[in-house]
DSSP file (Angstrom, degrees, kcal/mol; ACC not computed):
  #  RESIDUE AA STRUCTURE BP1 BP2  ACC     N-H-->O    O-->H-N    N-H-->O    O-->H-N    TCO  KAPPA ALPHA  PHI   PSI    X-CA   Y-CA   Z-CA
    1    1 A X              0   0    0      0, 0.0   126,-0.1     0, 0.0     3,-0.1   0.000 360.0 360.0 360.0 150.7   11.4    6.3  -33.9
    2    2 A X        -     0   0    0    124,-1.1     2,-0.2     1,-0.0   125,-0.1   0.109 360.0-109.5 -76.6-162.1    9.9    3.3  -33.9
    3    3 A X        -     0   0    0      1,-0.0     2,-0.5   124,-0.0   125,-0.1  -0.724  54.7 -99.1-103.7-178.2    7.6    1.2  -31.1
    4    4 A X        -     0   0    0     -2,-0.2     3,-0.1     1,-0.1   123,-0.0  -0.801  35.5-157.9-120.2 120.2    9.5   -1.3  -30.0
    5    5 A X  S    S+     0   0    0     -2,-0.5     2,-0.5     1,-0.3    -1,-0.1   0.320  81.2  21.7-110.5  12.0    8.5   -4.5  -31.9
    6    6 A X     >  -     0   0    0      1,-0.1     4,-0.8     2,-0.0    -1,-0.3  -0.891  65.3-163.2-166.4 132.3    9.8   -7.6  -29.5
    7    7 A X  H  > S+     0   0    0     -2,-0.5     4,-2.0     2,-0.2     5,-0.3   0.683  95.2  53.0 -92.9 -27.4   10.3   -6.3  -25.5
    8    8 A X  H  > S+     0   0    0      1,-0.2     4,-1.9     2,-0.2    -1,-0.1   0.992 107.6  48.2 -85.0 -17.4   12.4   -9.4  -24.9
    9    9 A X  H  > S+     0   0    0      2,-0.2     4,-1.2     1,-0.2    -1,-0.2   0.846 118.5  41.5 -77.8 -41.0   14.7   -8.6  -27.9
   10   10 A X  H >X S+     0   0    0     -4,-0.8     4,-4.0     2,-0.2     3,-0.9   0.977 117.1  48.8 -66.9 -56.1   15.0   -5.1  -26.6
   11   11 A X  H 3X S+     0   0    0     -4,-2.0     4,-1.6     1,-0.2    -2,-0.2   0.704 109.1  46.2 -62.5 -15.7   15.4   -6.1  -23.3
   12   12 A X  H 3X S+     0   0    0     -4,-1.9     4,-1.1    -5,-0.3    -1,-0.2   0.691 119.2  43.3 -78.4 -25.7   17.9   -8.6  -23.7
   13   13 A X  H << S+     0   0    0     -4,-1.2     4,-0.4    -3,-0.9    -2,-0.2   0.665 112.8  58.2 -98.9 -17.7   20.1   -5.9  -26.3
   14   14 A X  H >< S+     0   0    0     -4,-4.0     3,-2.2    -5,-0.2     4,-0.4   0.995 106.0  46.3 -48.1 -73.9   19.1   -3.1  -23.3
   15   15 A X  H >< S+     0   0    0     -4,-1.6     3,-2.0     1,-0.3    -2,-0.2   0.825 108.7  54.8 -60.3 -56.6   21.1   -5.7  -20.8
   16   16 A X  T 3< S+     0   0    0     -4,-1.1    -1,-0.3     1,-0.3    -2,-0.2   0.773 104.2  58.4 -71.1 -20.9   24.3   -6.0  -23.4
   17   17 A X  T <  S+     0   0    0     -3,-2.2     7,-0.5    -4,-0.4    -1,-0.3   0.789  81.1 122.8 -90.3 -25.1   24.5   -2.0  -23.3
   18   18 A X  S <  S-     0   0    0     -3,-2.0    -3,-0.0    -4,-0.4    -4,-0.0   0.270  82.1 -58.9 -42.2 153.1   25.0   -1.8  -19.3
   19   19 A X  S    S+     0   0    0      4,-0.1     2,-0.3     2,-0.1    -1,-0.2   0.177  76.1 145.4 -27.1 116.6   28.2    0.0  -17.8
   20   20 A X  S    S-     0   0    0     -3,-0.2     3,-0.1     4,-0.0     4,-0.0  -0.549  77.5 -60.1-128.8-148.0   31.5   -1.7  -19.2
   21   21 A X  S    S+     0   0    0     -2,-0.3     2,-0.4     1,-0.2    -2,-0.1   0.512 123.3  35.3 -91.1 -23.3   34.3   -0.2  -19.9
   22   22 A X  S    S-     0   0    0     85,-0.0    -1,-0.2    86,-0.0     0, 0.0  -0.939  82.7-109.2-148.8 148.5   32.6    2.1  -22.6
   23   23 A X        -     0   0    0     -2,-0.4    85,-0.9    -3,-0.1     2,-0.3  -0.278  44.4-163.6 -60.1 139.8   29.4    3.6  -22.9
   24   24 A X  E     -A  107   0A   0     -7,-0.5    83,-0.2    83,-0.2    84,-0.2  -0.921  21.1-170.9-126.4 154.7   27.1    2.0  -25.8
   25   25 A X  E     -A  106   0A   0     81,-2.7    81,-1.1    82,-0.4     2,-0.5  -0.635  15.0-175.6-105.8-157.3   24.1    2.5  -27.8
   26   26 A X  E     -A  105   0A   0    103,-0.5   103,-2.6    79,-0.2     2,-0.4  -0.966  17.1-153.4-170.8 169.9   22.4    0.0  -30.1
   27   27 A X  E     -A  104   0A   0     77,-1.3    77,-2.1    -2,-0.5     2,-0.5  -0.988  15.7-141.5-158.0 146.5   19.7   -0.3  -32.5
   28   28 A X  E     -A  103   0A   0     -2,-0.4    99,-3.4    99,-0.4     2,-0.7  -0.969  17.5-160.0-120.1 128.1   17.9   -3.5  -33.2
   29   29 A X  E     -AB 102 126A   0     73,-7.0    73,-2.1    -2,-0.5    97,-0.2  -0.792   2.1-157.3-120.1 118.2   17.1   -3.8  -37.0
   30   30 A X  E     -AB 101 125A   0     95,-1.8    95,-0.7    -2,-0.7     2,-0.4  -0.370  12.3-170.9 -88.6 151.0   14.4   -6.2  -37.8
   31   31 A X  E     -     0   0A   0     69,-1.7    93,-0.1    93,-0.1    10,-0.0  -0.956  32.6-133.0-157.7 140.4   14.5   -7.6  -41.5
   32   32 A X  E    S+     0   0A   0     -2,-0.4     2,-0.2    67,-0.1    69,-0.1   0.581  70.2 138.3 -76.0 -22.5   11.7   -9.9  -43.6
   33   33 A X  E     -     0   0A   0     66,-0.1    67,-2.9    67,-0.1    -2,-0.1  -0.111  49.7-142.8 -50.6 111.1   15.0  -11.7  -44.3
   34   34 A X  E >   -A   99   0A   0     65,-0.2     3,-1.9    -2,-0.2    65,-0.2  -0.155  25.7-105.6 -62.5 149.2   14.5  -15.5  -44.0
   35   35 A X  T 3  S+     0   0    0     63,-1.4     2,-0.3     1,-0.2    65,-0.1   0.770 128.0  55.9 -40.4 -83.0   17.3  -18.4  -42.5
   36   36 A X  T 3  S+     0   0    0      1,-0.3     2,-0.4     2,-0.1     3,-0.3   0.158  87.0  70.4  -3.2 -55.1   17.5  -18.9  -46.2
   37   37 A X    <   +     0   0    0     -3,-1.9    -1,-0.3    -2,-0.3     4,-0.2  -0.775  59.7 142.7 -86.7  64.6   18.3  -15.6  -47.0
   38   38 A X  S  > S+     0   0    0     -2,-0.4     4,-2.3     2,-0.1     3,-0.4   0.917  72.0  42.5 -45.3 -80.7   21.9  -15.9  -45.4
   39   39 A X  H >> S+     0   0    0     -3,-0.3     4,-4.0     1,-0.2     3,-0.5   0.944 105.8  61.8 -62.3 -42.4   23.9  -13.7  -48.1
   40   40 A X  H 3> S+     0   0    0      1,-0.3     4,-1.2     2,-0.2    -1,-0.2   0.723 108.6  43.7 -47.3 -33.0   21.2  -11.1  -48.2
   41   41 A X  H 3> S+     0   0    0     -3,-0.4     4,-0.8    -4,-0.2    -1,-0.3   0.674 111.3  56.5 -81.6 -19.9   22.0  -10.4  -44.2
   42   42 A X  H <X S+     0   0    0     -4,-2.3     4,-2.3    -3,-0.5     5,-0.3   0.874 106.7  42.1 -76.1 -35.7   25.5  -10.6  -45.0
   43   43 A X  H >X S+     0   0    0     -4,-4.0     4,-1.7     2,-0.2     3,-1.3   0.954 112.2  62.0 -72.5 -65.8   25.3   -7.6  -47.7
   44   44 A X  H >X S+     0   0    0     -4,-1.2     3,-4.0     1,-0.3     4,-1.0   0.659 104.5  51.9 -19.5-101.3   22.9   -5.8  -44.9
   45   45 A X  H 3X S+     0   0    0     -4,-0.8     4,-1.7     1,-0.3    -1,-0.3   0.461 109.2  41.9  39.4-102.5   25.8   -6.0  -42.8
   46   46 A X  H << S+     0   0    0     -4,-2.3    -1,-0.3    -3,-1.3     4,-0.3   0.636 110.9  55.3 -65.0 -18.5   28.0   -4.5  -44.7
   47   47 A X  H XX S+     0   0    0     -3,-4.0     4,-2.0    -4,-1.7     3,-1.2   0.968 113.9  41.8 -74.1 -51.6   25.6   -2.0  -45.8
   48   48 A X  H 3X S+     0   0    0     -4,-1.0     4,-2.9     2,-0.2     5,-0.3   0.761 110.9  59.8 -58.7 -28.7   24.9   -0.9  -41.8
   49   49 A X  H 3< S+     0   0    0     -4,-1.7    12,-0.2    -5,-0.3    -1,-0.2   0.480 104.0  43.7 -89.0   9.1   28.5   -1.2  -41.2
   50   50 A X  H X> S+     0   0    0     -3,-1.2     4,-2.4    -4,-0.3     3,-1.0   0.784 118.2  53.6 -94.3 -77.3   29.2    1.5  -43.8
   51   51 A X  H 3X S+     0   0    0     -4,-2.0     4,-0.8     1,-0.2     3,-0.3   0.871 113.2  36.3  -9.0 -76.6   26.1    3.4  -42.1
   52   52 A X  H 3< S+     0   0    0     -4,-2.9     3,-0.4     1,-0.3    -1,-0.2   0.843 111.4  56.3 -85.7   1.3   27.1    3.4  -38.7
   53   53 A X  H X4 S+     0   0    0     -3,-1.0     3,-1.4    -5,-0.3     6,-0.5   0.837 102.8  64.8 -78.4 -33.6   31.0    3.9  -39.3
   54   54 A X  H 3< S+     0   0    0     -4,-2.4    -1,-0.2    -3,-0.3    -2,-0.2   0.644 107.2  41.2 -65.5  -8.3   29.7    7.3  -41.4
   55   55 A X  T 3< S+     0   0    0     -4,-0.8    56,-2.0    -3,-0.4    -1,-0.2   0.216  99.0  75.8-127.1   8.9   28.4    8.6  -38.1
   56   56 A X  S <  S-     0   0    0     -3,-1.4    -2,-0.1     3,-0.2    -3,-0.1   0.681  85.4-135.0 -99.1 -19.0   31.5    7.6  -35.7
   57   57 A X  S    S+     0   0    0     -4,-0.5    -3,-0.1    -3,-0.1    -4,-0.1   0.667  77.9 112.7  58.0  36.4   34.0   10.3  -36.9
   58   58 A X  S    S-     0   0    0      1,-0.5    25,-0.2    -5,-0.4     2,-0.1   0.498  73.4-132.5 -93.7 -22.2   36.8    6.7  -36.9
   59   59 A X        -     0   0    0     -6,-0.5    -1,-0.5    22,-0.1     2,-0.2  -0.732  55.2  -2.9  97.9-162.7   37.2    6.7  -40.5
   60   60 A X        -     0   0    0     -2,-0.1    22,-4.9    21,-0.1    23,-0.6  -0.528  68.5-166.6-105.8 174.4   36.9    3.9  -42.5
   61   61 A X  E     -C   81   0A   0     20,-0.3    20,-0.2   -12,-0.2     2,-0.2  -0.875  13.6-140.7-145.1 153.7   36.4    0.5  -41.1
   62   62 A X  E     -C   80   0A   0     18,-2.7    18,-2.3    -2,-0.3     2,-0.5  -0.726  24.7-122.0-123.1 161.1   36.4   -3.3  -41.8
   63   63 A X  E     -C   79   0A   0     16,-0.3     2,-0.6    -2,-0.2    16,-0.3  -0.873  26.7-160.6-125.1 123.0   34.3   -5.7  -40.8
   64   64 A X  E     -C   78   0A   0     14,-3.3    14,-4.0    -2,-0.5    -2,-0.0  -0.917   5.4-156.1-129.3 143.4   36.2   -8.6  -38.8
   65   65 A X        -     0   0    0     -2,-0.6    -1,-0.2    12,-0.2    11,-0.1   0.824  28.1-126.9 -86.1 -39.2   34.4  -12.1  -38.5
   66   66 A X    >   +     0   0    0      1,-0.1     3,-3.0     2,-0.1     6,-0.3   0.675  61.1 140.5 109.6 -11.0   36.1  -13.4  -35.4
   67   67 A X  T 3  S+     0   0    0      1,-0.3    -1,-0.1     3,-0.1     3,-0.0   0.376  75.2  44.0 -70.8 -11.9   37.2  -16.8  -37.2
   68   68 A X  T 3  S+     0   0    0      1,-0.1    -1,-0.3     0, 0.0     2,-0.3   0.067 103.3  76.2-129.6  11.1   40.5  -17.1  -35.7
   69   69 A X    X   -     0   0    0     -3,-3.0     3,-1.2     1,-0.1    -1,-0.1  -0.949  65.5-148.6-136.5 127.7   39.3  -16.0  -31.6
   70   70 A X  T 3  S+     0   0    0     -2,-0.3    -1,-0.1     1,-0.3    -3,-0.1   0.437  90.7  68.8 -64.3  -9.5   37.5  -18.6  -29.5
   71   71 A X  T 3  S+     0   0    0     -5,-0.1     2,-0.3     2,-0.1    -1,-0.3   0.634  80.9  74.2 -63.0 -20.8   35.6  -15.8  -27.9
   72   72 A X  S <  S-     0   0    0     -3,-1.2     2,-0.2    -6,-0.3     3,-0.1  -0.748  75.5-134.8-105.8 166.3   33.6  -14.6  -30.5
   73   73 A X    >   -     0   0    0     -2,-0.3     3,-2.9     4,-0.0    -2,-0.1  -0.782  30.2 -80.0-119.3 150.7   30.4  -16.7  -31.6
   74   74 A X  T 3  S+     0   0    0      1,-0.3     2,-2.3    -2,-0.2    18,-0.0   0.028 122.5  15.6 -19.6-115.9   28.8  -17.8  -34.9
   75   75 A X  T 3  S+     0   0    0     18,-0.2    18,-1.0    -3,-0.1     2,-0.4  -0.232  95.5 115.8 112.8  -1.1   26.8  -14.8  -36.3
   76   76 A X    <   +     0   0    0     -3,-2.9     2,-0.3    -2,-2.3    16,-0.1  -0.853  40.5 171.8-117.1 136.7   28.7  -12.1  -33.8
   77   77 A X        -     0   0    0     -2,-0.4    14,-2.9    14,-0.3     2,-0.6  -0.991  17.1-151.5-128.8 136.1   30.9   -9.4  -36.4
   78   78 A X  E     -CD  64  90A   0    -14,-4.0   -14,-3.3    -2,-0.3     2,-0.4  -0.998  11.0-134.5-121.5 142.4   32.7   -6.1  -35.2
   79   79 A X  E     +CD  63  89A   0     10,-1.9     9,-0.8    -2,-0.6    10,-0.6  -0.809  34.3 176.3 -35.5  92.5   33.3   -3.0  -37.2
   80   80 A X  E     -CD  62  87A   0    -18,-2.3   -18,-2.7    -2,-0.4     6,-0.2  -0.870  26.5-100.8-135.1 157.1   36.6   -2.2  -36.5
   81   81 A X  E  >  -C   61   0A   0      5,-1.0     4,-1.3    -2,-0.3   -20,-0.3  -0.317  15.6-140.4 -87.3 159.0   39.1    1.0  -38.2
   82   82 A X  T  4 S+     0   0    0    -22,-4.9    -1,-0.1     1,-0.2   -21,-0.1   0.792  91.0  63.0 -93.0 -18.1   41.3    0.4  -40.5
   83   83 A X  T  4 S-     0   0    0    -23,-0.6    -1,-0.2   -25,-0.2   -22,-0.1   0.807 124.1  -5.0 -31.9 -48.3   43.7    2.6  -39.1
   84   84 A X  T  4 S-     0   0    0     -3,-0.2    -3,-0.2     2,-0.1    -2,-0.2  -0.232 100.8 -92.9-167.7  33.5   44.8    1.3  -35.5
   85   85 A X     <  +     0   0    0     -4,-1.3     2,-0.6     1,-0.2    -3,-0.1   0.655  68.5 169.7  83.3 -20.1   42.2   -2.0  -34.7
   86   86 A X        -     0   0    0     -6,-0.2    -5,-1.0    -5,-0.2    -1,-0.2  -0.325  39.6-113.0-113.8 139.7   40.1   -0.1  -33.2
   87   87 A X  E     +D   80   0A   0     -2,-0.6    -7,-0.2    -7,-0.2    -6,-0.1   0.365  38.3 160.2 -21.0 149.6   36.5   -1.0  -32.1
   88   88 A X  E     -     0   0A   0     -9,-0.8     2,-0.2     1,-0.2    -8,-0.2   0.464  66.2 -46.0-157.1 -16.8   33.4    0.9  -34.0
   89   89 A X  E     -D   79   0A   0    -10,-0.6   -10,-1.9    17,-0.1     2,-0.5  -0.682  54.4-131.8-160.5 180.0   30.6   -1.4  -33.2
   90   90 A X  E     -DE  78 105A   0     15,-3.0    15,-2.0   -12,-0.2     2,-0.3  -0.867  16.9-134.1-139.5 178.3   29.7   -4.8  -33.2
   91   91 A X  E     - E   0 104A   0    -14,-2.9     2,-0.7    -2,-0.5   -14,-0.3  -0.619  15.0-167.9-168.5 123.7   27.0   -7.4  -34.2
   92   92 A X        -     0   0    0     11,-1.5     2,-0.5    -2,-0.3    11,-0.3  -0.729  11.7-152.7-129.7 137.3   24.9   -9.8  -33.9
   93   93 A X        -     0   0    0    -18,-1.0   -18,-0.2    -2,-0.7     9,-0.2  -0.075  22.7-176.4 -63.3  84.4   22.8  -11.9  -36.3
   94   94 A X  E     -F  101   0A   0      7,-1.6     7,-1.9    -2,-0.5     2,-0.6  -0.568  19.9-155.3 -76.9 148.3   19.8  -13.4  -34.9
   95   95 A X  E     +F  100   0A   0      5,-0.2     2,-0.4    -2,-0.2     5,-0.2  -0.923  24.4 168.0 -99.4 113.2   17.2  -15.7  -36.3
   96   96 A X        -     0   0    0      3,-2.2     3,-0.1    -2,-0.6    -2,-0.0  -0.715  62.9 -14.1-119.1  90.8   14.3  -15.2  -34.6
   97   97 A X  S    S-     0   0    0     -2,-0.4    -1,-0.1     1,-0.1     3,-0.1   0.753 133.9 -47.1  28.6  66.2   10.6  -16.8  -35.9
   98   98 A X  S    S+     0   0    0     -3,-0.2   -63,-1.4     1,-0.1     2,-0.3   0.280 121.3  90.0  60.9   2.2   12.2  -17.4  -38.9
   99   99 A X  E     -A   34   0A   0    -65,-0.2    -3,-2.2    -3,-0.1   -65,-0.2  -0.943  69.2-100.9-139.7-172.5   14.0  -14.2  -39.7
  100  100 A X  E     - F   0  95A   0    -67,-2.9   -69,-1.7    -2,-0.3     2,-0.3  -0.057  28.9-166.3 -95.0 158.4   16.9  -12.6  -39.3
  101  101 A X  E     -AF  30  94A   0     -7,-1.9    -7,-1.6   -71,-0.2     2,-0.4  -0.689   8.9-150.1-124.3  77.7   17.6  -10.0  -37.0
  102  102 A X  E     -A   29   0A   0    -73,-2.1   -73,-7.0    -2,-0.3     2,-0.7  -0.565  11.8-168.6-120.1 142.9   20.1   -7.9  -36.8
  103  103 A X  E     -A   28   0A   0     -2,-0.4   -11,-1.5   -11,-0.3     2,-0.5  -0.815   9.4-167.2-132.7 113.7   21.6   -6.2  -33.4
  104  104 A X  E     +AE  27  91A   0    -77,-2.1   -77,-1.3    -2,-0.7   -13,-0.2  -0.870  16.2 176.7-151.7 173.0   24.0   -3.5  -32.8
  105  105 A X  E     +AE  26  90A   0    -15,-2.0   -15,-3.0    -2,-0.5     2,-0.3  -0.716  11.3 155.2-133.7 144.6   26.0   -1.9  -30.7
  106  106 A X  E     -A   25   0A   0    -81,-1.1   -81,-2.7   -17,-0.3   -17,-0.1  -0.939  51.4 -63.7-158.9 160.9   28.5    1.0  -30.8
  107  107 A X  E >   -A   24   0A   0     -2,-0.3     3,-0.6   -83,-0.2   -82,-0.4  -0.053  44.3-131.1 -45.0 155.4   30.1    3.7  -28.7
  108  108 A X  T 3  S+     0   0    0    -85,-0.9   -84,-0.1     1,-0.2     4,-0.1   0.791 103.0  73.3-101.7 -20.6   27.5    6.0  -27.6
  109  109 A X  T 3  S+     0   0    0    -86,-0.3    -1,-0.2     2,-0.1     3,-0.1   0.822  74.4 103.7 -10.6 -51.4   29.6    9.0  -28.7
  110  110 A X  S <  S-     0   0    0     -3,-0.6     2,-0.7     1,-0.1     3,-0.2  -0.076 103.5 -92.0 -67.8 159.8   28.5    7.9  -32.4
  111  111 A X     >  -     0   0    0    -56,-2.0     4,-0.7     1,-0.2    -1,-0.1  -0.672  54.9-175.0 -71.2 111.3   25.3   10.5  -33.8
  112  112 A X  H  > S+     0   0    0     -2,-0.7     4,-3.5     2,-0.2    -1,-0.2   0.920  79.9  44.1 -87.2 -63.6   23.0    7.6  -32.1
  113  113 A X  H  > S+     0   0    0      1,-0.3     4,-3.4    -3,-0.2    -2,-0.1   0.885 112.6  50.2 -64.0 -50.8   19.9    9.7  -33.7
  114  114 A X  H  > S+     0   0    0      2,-0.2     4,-2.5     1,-0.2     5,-0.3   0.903 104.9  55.4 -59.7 -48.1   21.6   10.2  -37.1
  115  115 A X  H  X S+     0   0    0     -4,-0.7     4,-1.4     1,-0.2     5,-0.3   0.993 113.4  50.4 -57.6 -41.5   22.7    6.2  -37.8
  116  116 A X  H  X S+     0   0    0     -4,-3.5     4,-1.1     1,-0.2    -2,-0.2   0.822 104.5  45.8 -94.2  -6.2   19.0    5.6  -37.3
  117  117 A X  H  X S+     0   0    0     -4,-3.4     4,-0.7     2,-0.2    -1,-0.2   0.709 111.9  55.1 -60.3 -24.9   17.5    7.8  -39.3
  118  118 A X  H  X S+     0   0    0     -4,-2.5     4,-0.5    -3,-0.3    -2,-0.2   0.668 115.1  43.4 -87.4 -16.9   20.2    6.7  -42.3
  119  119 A X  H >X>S+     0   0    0     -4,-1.4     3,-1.6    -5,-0.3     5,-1.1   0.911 111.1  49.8 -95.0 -45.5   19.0    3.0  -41.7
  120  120 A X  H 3<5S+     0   0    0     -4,-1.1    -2,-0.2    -5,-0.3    -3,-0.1   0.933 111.5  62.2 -49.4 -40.7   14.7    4.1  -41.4
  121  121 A X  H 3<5S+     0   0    0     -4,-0.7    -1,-0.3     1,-0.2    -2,-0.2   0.857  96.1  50.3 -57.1 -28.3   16.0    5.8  -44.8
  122  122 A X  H <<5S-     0   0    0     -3,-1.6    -1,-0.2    -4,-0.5    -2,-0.2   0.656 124.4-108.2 -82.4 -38.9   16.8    2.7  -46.2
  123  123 A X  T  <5S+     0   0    0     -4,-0.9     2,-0.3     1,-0.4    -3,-0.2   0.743  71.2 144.8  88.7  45.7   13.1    1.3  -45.2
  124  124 A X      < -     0   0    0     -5,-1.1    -1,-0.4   -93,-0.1     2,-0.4  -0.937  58.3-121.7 -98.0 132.3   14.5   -0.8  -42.6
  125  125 A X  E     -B   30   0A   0    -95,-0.7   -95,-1.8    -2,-0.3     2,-0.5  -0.597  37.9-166.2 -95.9 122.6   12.3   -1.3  -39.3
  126  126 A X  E     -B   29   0A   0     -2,-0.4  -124,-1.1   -97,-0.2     2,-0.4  -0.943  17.3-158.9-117.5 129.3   14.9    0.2  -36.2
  127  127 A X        -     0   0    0    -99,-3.4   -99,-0.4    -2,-0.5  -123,-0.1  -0.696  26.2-133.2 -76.6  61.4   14.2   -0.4  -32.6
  128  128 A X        -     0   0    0     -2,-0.4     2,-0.4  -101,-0.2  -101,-0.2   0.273  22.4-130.1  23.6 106.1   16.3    2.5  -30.9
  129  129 A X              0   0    0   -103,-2.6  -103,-0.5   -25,-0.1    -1,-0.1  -0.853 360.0 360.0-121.6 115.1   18.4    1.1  -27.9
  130  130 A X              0   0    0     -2,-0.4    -1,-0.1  -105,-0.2    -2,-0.1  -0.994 360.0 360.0 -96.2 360.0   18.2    2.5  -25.3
């Protein structure tokens, strides 16, 4: 695993993971990717949301932007099955000293260790949360 390459970034995606209504984990995946580089975090995206949906046992899943509920926020996406609606993880897209960031969270059920090993495979830097 990796060290943990920004503590506030961890702690702040630590604090999103707390007791709800379902147990999470999360991985923070840190990218060279520039504001600039918009569509290139959007194919990421969809590439990790192929990733961690392979490791959820939900089947397959769609990626829904949020564009029609005043709850969700710019940059925030969930992974949801295409069965029955139903949640598989969500995420969201930071820029943070000029690149992008991406943080997310899923049931903790999902093969935590196995999503981040397929994303390290990729030669993507993952922060393991928690």
């Amino acid at each position: 695993m990796a060290d943990v390459l920004d503590q506030d970034l961890y702690e702040r995606t630590k604090a999103l993971l707390e007791p709800g209504d379902i147990e999470l984990a999360g991985v923070i995946v840190h990218t060279d990717l520039s504001g600039e580089e918009d569509l290139e975090m959007q194919e990421l995206t969809v590439d990790l949301n192929d990733v961690i949906a392979a490791h959820t046992d939900k089947g397959e899943s769609y990626i829904y932007a949020g564009n029609d509920d005043p709850e969700f926020a710019s940059n925030q996406f969930h992974g949801r099955t295409l069965e029955d609606d139903e949640f598989v993880w969500e995420c969201q897209q930071l820029l943070r000293d000029g690149r992008f960031h991406l943080v997310f969270y899923y049931e903790a059920t999902a093969d935590h260790e196995a999503i981040i090993e397929a994303m390290e495979d990729r030669d993507l830097s993952v922060t393991p949360v928690p």
